[in-house]
N, CA, C and O atoms as a GROMACS GRO file, in nm:
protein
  516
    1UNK      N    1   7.604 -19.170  -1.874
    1UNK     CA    2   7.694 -19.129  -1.981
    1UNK      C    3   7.649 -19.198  -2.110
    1UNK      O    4   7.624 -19.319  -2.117
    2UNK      N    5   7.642 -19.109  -2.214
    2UNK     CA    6   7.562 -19.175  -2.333
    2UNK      C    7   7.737 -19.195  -2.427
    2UNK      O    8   7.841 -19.130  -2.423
    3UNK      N    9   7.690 -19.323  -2.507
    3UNK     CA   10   7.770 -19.398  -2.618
    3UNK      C   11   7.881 -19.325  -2.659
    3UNK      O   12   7.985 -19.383  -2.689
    4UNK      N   13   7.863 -19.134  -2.667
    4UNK     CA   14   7.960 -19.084  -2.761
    4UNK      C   15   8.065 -19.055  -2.654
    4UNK      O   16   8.188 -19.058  -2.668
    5UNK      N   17   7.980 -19.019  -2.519
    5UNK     CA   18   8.126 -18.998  -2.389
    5UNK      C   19   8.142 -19.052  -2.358
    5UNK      O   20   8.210 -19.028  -2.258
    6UNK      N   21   8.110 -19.223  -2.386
    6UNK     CA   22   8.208 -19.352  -2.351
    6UNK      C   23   8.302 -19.358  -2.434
    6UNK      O   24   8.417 -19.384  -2.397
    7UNK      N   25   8.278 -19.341  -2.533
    7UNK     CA   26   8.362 -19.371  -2.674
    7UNK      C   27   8.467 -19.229  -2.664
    7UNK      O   28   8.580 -19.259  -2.701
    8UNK      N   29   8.460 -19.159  -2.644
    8UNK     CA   30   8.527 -19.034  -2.632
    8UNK      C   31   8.660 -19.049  -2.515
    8UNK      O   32   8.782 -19.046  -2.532
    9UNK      N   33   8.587 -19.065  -2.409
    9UNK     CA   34   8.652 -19.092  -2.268
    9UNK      C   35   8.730 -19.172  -2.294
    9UNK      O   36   8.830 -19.102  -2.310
   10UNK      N   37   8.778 -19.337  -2.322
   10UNK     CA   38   8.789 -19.442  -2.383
   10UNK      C   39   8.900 -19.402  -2.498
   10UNK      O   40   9.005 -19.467  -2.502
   11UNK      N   41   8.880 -19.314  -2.575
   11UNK     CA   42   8.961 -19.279  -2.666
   11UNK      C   43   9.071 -19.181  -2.572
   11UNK      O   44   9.192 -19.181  -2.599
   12UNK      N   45   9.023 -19.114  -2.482
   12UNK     CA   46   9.123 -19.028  -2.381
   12UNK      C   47   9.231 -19.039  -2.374
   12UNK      O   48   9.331 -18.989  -2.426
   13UNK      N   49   9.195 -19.153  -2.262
   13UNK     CA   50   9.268 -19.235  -2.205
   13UNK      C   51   9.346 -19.294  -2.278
   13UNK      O   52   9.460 -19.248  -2.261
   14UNK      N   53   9.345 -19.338  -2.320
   14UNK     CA   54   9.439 -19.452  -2.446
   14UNK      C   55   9.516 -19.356  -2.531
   14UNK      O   56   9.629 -19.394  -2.564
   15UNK      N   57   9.473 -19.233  -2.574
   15UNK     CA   58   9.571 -19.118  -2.655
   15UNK      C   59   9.670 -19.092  -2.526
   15UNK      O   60   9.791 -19.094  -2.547
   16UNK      N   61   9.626 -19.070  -2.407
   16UNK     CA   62   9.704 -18.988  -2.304
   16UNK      C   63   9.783 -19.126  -2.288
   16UNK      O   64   9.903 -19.105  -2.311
   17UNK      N   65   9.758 -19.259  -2.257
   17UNK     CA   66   9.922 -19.343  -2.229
   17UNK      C   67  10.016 -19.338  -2.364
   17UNK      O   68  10.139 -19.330  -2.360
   18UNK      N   69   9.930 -19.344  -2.496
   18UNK     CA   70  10.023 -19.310  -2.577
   18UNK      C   71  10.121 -19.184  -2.563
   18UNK      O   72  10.238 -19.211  -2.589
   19UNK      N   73  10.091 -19.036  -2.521
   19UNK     CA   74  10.171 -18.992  -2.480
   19UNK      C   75  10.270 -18.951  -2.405
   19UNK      O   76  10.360 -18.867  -2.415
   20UNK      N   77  10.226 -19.052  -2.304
   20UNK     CA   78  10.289 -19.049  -2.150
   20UNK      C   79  10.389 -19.179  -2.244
   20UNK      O   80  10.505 -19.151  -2.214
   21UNK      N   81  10.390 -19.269  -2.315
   21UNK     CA   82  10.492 -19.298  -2.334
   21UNK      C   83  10.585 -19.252  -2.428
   21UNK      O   84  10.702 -19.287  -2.421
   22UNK      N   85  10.548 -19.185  -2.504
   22UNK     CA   86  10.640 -19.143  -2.595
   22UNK      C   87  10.653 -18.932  -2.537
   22UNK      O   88  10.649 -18.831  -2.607
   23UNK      N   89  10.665 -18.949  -2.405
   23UNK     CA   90  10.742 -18.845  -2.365
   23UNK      C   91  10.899 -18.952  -2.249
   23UNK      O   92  10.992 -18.924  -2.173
   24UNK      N   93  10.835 -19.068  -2.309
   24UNK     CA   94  10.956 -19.144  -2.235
   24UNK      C   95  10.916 -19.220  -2.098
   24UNK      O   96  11.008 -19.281  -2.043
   25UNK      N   97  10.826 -19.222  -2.056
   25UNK     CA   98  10.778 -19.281  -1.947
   25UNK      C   99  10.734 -19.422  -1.978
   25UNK      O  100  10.627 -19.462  -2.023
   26UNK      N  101  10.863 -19.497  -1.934
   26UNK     CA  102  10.875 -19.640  -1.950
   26UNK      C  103  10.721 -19.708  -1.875
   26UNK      O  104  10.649 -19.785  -1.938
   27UNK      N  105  10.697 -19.672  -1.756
   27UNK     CA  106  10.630 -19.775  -1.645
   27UNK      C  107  10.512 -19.655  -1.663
   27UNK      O  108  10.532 -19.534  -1.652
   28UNK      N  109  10.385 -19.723  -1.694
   28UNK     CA  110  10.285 -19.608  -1.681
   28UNK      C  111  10.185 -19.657  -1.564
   28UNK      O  112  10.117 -19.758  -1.582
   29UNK      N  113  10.177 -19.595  -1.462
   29UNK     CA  114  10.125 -19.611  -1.346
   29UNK      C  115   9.928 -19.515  -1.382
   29UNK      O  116   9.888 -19.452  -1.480
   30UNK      N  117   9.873 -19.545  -1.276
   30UNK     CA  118   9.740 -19.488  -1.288
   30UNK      C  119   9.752 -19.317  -1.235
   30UNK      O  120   9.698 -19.219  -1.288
   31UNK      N  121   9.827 -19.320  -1.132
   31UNK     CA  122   9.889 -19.189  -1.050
   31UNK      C  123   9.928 -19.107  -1.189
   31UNK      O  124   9.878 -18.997  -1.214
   32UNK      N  125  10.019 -19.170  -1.274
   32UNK     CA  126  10.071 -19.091  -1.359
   32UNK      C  127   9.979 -19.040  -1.492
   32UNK      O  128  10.024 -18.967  -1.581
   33UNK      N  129   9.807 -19.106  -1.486
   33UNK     CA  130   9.749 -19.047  -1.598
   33UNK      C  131   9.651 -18.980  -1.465
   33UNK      O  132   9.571 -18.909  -1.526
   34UNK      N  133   9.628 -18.971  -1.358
   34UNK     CA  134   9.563 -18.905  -1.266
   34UNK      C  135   9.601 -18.743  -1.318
   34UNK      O  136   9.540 -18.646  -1.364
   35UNK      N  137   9.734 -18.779  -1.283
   35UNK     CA  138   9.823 -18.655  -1.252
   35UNK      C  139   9.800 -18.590  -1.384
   35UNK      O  140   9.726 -18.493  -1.374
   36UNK      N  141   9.853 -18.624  -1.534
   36UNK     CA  142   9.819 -18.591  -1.670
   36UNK      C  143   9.700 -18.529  -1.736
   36UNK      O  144   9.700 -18.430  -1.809
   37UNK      N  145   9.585 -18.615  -1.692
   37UNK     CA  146   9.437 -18.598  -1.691
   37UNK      C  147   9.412 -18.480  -1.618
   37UNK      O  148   9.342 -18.400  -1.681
   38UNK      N  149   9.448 -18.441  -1.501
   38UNK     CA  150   9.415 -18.372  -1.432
   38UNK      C  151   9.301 -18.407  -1.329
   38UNK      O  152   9.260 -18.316  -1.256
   39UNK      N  153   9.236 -18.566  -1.317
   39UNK     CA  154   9.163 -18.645  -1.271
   39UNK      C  155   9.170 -18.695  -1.098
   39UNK      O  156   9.273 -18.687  -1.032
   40UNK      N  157   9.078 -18.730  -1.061
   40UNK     CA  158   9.116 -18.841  -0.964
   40UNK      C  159   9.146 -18.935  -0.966
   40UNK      O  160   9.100 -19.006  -1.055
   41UNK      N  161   9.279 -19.013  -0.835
   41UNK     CA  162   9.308 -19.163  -0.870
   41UNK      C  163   9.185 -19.251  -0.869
   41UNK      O  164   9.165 -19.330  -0.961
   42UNK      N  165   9.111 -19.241  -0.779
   42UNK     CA  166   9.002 -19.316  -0.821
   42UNK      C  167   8.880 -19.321  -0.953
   42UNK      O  168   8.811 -19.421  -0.973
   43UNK      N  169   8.872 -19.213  -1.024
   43UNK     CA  170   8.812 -19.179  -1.156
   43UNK      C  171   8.901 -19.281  -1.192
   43UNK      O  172   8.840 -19.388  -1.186
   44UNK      N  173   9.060 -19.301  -1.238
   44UNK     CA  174   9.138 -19.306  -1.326
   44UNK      C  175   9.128 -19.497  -1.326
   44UNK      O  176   9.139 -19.569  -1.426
   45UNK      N  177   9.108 -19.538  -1.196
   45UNK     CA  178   9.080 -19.655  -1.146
   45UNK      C  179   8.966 -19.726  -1.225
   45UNK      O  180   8.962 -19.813  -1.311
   46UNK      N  181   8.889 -19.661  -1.169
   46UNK     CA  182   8.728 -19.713  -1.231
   46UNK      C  183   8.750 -19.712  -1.363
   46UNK      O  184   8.736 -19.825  -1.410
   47UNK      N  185   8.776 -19.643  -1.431
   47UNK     CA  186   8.812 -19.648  -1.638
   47UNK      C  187   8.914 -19.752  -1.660
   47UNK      O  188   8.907 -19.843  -1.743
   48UNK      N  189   9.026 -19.725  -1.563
   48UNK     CA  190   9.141 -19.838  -1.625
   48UNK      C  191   9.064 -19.957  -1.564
   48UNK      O  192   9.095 -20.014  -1.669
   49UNK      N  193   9.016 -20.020  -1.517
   49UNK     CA  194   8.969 -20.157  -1.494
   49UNK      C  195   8.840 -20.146  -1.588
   49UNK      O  196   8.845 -20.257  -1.640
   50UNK      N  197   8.714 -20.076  -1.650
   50UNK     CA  198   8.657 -20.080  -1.759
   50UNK      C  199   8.803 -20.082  -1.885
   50UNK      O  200   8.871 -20.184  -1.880
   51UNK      N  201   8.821 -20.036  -1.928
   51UNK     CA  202   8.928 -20.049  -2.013
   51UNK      C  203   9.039 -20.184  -2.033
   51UNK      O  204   9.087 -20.238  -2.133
   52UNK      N  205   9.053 -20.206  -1.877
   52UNK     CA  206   9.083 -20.362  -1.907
   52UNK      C  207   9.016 -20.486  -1.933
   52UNK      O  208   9.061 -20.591  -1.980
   53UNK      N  209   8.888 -20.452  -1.889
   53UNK     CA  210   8.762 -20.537  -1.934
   53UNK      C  211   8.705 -20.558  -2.024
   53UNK      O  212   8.629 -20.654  -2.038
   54UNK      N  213   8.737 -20.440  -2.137
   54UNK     CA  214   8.714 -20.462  -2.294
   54UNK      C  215   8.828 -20.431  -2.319
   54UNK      O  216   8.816 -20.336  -2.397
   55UNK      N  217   8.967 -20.457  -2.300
   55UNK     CA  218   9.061 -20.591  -2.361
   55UNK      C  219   9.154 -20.416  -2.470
   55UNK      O  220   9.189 -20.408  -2.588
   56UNK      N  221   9.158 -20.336  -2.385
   56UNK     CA  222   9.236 -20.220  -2.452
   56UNK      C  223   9.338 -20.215  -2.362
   56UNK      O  224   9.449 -20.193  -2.412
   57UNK      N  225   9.333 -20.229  -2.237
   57UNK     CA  226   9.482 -20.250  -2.144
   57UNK      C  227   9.524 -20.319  -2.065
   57UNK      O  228   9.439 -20.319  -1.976
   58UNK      N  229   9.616 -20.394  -2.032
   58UNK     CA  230   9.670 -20.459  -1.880
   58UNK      C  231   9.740 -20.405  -1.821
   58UNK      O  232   9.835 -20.334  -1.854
   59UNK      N  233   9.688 -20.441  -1.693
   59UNK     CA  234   9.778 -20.397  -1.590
   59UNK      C  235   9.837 -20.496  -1.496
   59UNK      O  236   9.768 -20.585  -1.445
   60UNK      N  237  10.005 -20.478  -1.467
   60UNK     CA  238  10.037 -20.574  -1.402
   60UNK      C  239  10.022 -20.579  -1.290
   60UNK      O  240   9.941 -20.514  -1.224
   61UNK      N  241  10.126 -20.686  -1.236
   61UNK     CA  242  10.110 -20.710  -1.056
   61UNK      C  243  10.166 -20.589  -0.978
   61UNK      O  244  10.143 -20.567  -0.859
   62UNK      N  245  10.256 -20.498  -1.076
   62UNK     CA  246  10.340 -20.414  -1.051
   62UNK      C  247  10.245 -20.230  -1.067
   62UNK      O  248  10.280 -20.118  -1.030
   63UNK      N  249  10.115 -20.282  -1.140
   63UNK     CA  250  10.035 -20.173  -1.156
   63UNK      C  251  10.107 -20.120  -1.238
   63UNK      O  252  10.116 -20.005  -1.195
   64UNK      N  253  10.189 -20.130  -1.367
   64UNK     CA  254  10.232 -20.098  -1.473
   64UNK      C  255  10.050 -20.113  -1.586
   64UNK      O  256   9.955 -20.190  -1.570
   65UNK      N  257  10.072 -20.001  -1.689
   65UNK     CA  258   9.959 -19.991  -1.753
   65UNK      C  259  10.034 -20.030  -1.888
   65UNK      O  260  10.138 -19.977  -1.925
   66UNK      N  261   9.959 -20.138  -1.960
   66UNK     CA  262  10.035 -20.195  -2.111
   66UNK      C  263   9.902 -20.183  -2.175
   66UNK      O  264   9.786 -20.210  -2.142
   67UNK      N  265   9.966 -20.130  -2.284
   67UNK     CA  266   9.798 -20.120  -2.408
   67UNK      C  267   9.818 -20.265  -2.462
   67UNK      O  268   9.922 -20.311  -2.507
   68UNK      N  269   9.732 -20.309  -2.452
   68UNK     CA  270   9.670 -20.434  -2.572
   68UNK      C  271   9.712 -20.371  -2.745
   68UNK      O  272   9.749 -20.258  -2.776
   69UNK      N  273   9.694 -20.465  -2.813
   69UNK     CA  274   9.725 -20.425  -2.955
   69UNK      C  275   9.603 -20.372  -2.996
   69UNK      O  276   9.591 -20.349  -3.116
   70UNK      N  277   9.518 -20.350  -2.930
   70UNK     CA  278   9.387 -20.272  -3.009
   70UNK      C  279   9.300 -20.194  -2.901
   70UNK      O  280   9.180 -20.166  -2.910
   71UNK      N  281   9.402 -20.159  -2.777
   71UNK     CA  282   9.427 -20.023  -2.684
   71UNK      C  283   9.552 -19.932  -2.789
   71UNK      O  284   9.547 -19.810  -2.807
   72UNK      N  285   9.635 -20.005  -2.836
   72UNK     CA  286   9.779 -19.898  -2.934
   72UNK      C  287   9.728 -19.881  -3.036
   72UNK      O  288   9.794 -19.793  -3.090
   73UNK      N  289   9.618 -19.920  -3.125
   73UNK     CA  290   9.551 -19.907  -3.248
   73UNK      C  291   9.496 -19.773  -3.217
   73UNK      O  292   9.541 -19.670  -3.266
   74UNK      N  293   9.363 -19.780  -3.106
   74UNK     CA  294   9.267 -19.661  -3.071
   74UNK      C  295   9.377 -19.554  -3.077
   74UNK      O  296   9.399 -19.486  -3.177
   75UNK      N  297   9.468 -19.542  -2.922
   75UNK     CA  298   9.553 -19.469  -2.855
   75UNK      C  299   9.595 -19.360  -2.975
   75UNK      O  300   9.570 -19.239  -2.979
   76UNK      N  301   9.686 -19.465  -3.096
   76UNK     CA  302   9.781 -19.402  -3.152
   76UNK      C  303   9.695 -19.353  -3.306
   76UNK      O  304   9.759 -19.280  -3.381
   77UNK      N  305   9.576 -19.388  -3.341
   77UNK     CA  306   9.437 -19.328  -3.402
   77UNK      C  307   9.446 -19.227  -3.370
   77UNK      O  308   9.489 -19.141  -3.447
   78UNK      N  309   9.405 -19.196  -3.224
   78UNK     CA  310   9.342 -19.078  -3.126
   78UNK      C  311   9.460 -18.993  -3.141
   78UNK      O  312   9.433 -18.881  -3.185
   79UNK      N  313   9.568 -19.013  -3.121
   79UNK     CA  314   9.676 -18.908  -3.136
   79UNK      C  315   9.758 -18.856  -3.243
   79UNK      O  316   9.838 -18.763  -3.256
   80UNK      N  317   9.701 -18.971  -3.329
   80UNK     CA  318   9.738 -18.907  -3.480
   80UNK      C  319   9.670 -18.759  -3.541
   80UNK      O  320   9.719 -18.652  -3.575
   81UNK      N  321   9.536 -18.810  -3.536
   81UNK     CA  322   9.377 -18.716  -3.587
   81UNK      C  323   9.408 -18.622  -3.450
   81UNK      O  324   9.359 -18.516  -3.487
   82UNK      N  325   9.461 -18.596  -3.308
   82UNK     CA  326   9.494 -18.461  -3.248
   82UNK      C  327   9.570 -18.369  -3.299
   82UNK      O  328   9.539 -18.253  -3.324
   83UNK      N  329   9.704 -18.440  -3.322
   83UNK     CA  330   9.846 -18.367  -3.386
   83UNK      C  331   9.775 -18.338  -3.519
   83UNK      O  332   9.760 -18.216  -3.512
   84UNK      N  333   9.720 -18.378  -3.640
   84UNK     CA  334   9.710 -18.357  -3.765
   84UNK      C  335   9.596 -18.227  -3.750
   84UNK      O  336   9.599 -18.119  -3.809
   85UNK      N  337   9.502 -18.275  -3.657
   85UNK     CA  338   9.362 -18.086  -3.661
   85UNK      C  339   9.458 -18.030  -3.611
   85UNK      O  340   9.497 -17.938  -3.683
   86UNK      N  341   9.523 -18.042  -3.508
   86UNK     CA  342   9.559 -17.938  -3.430
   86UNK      C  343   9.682 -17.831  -3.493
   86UNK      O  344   9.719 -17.722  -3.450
   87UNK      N  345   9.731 -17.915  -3.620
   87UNK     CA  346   9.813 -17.882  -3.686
   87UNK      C  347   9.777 -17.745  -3.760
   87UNK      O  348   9.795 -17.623  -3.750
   88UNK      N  349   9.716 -17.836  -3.836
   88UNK     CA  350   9.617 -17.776  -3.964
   88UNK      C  351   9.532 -17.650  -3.933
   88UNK      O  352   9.520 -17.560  -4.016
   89UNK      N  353   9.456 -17.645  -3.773
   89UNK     CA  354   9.421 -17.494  -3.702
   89UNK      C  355   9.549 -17.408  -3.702
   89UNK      O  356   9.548 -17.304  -3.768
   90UNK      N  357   9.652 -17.438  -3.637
   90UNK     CA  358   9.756 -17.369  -3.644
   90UNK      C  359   9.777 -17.290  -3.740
   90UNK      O  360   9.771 -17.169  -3.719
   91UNK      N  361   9.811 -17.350  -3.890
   91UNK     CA  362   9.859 -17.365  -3.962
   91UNK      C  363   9.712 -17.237  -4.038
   91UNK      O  364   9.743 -17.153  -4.123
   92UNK      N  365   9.593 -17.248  -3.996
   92UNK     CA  366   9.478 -17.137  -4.051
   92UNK      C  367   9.453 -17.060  -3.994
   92UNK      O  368   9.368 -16.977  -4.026
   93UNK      N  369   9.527 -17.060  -3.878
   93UNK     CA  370   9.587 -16.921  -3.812
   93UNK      C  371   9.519 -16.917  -3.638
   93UNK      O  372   9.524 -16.834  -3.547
   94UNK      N  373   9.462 -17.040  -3.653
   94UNK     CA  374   9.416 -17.035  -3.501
   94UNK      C  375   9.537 -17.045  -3.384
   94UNK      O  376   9.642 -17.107  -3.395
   95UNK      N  377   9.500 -16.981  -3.289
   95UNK     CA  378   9.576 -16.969  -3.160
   95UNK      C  379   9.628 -17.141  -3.134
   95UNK      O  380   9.542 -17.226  -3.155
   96UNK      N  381   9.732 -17.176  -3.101
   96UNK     CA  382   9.788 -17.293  -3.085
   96UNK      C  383   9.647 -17.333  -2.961
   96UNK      O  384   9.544 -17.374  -3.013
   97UNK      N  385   9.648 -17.323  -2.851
   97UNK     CA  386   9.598 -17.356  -2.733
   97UNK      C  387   9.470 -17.383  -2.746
   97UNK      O  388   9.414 -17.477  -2.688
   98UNK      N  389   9.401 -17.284  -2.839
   98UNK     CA  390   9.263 -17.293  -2.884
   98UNK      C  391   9.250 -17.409  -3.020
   98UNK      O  392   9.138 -17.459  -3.026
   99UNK      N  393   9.324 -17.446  -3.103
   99UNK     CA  394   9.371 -17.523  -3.216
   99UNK      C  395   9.367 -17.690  -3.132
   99UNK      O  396   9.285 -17.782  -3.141
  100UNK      N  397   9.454 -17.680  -3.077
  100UNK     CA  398   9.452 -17.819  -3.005
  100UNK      C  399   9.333 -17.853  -2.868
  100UNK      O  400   9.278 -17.963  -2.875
  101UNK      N  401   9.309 -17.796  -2.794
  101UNK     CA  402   9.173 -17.769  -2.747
  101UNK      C  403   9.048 -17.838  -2.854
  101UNK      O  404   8.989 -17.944  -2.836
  102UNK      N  405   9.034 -17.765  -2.939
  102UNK     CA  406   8.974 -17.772  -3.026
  102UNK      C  407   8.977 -17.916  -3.127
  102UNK      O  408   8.880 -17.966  -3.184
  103UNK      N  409   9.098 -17.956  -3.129
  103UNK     CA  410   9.142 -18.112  -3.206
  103UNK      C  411   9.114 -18.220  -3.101
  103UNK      O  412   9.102 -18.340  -3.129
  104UNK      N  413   9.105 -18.176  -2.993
  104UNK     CA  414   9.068 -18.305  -2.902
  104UNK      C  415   8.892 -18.344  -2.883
  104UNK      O  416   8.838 -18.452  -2.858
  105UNK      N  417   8.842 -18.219  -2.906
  105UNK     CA  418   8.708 -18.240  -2.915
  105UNK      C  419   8.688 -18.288  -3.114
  105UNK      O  420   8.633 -18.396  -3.134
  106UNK      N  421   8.726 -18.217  -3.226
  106UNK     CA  422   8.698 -18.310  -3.320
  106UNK      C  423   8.755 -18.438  -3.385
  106UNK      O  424   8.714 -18.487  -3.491
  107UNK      N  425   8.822 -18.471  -3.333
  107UNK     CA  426   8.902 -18.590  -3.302
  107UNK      C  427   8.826 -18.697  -3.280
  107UNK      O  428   8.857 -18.791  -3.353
  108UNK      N  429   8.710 -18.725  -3.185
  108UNK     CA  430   8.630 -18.793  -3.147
  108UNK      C  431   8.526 -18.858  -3.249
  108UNK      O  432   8.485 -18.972  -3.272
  109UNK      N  433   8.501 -18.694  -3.311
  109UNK     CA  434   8.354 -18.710  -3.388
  109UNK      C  435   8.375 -18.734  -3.544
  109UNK      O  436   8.284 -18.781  -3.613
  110UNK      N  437   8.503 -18.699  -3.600
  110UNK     CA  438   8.511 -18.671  -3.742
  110UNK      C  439   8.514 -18.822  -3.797
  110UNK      O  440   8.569 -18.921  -3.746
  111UNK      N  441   8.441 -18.812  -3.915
  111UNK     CA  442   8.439 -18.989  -3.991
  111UNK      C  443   8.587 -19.006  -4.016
  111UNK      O  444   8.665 -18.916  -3.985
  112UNK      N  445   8.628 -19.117  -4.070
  112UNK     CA  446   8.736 -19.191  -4.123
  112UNK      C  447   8.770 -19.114  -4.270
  112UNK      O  448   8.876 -19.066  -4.312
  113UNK      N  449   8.653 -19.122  -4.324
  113UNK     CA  450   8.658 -19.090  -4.467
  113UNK      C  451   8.689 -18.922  -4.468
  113UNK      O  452   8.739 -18.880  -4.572
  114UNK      N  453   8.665 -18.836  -4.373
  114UNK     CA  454   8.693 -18.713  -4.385
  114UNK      C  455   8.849 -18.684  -4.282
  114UNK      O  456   8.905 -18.575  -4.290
  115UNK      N  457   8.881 -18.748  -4.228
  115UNK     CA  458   8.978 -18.755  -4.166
  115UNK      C  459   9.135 -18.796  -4.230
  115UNK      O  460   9.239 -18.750  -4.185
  116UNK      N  461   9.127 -18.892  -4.344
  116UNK     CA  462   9.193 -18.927  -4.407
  116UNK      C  463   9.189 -18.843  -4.526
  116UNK      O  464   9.292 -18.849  -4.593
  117UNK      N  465   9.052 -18.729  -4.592
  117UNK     CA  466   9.108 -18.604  -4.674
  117UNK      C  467   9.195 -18.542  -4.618
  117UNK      O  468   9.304 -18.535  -4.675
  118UNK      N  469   9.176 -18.476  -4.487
  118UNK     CA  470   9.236 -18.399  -4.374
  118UNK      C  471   9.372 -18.433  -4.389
  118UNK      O  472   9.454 -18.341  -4.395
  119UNK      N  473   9.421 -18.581  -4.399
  119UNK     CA  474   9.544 -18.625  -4.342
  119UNK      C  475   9.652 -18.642  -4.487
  119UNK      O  476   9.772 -18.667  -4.498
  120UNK      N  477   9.544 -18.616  -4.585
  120UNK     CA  478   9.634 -18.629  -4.723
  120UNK      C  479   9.695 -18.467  -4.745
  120UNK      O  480   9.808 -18.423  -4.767
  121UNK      N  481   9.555 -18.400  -4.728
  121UNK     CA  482   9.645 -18.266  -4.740
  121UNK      C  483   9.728 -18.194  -4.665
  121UNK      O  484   9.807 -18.119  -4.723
  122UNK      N  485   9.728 -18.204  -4.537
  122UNK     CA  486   9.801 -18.194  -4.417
  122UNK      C  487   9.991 -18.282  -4.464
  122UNK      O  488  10.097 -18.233  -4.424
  123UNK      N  489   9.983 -18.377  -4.528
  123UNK     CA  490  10.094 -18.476  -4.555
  123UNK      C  491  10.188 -18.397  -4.679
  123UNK      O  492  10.303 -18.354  -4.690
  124UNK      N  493  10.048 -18.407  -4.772
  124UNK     CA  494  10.080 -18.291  -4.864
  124UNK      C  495  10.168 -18.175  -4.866
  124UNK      O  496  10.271 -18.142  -4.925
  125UNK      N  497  10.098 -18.131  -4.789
  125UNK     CA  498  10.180 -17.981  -4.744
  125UNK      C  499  10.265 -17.981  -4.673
  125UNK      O  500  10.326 -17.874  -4.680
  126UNK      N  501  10.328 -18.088  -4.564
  126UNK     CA  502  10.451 -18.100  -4.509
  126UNK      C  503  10.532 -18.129  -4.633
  126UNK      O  504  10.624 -18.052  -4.660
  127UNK      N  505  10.502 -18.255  -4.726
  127UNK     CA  506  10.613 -18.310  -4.819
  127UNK      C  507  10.651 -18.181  -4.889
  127UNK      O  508  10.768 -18.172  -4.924
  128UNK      N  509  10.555 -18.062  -4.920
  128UNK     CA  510  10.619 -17.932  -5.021
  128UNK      C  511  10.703 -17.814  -4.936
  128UNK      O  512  10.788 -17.736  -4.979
  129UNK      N  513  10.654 -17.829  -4.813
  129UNK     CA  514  10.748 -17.724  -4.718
  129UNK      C  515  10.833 -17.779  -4.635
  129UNK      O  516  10.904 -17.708  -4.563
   0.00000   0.00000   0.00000
């Protein structure tokens, strides 16, 4: 696996517990991003223990999954720049399914500096409608 599908994968994961918690799921188990991912428990294993090894998550004695403060940095990055393309396709008339599809793959790749045009006019245009 080359640098950009570590970094990609890595970013996944960490967007998907951000959403698994803020659909309300207090205790985030590995089963429960298996299940999300659409993955195996053991895939989900092998990443969450890389992932805890460069210091983006813990997991307790209880196998509860807690982001580190710079696992919730990436996570909530990664799911900002989804919701904002995925918006903004919508919004230019692309098919929702294909729009967000589509935001999870440029999500990964887009610079900072073009991401934050993206996110001014996107802000923009909520504050006028």
């Amino acid at each position: 696996m080359n640098d950009i599908n570590k970094k990609q994968s890595s970013e996944d994961y960490l967007e998907r517990i951000v959403m698994l918690e803020k659909s309300g799921d207090e205790f985030i188990k590995a089963i429960d991003l298996a299940r999300s991912l659409s993955f195996s428990r053991p895939s989900v294993s092998i990443a969450l223990k890389k992932l805890e090894n460069e210091g983006f998550v813990n997991v307790d004695s209880e196998f509860n999954i807690r982001l580190t403060p710079a696992g919730r940095k990436i996570g909530e990055d990664t799911y900002e720049k989804h919701e904002i393309i995925g918006s903004i396709l919508v919004f230019l008339g692309v098919d929702e399914r294909i729009a967000y599809e589509d935001a999870c793959r440029i999500e990964h790749v887009i610079s900072d500096k073009s991401f934050e045009a993206l996110r001014r006019l996107y802000l923009e245009y909520k504050k006028k409608n």
